[in-house]
C-alpha positions, 0 to 999 in steps of 0.5 A: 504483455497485457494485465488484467487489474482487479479492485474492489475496493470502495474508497480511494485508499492506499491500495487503489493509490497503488493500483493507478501507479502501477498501471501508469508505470506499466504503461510506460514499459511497454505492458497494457493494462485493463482495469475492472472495478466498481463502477460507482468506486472513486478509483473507476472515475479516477483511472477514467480520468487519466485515460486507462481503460477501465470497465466495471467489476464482475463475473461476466465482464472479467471472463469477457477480457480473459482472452486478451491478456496475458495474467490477472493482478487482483489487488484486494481480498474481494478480487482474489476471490473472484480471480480464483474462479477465473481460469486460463491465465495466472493469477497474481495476487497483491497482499497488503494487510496484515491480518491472518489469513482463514486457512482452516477454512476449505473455501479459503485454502482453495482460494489461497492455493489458486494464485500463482504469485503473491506480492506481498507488501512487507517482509511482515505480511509475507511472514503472515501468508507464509503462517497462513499455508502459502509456499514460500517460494510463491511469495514476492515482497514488492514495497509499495512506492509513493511519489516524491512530494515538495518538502514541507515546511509546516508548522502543524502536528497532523493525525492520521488513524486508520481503525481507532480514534486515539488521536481525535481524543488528543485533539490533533487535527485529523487529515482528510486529503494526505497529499494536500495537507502534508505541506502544512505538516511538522509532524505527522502522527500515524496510529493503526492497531493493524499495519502492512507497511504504512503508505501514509506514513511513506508519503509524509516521509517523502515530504520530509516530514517525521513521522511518530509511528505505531510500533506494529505490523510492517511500519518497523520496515519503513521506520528506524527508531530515533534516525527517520521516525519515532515507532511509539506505543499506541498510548497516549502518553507515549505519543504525547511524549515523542511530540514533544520531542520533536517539537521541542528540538527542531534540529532533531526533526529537520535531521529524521525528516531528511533521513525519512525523505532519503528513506523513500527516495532509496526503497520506496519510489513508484519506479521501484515498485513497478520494476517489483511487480514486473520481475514478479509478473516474468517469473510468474509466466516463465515458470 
């Protein structure tokens, strides 16, 4: 099996994260990957870096690799559409955001109806393809998977904020690079209006540090309120509140940062979402 990746995206996000596990799980099974992104894109120098085969994002260059493999993955909305337009292979296609899909649109329900599998990140996002038109039997949920981390043992409240800026106005430190900063963190707070799972949250998990969550999208699949999590309002005195409690009782934020680190270690390993992908890609090309 070889796979033929599709990214568009601009920025080194969770998506792209995702994307450079996955093909370094695949490799490892066995499957080859070639990887199409933007060129001046950090995933292109990153995938680079490590060594897989990557060339740059578009038209030509994709309808130039059909041939030598076997299925499309394309990772992000702009790559959907252009993996509609690619004929001769499966097209799988990875959801992972939570806004509602243009089904009244004609160009969208081609677009939609093209795929032959979706992977859907959360149980919540499939319920959001399943609204927009898509079959439920075309659906995989497939969790992202996230490396294990050292546990931390930091003393700072650290914020991460996807789309607002609630957290900058509370005067929490902000982090730039999650996986670096993460050791210095006792807590991490993560707001969004607009979640599909929350990797950013798993990957704080996985350092054994509780994490104070918006109570929106799929992150209530990742967090159980109050045994490894806090899921809050997007308020601030609600995420003021829940700060102080586990600040204020540490025996309590040891306990739901080693549940959290359970959490991950059981549903959401890199291992476990290659093998997903995997069984998605076999059904895709049985059927």
């Amino acid at each position: 099996m070889r796979v033929l990746h599709l990214d568009a995206g601009r920025e080194m996000r969770g998506g792209q994260w995702q994307v450079l596990h996955l093909i370094e799980g695949l490799a490892a099974a066995g499957v080859e990957s070639t990887l199409l992104a933007r060129q001046d894109a950090p995933l292109y120098a990153a995938a680079r870096k490590q060594g897989w085969r990557v060339e740059p994002l578009g038209i030509t260059r994709a309808l130039g690799c059909l041939r030598g493999h076997t299925l499309i993955h394309a990772h992000d909305a702009r790559s959907h559409t252009l993996g509609a337009f690619l004929r001769g292979r499966p097209l799988v296609v990875s959801r992972r955001v939570a806004f509602p899909v243009g089904s009244g649109l004609v160009g969208s329900r081609w677009k939609y109806g093209r795929a032959s599998r979706y992977l859907a990140v959360s149980e919540f996002v499939k319920n959001v393809l399943i609204r927009g038109g898509v079959p439920e039997e075309k659906i995989s949920v497939v969790y992202d998977g996230v490396p294990t981390l050292e546990v931390s043992h930091g003393k700072q409240v650290l914020g991460l904020e996807k789309d607002s800026a609630l957290l900058a106005r509370m005067g929490l430190r902000m982090v730039n690079n999650l996986e670096e900063e993460i050791r210095e963190a006792a807590v991490l707070v993560y707001v969004t209006s607009s979640e599909g799972l929350g990797s950013g949250a798993l990957l704080a998990m996985s350092a054994a540090v509780p994490v104070i969550a918006s109570n929106i999208g799929g992150l209530p699949e990742v967090i159980r309120h109050g045994e490894n999590g806090l899921l809050v309002e997007n308020d601030e005195a609600a995420i003021s509140s829940a700060i102080r409690q586990l600040l204020d009782h540490p025996e309590q934020a040891r306990q739901i940062g080693a549940a959290a680190r359970r959490t991950v270690l059981e549903r959401f390993t890199v291992g476990r979402m290659v093998a997903g992908t995997l069984e998605a890609y076999r059904r895709v090309l049985a059927s």
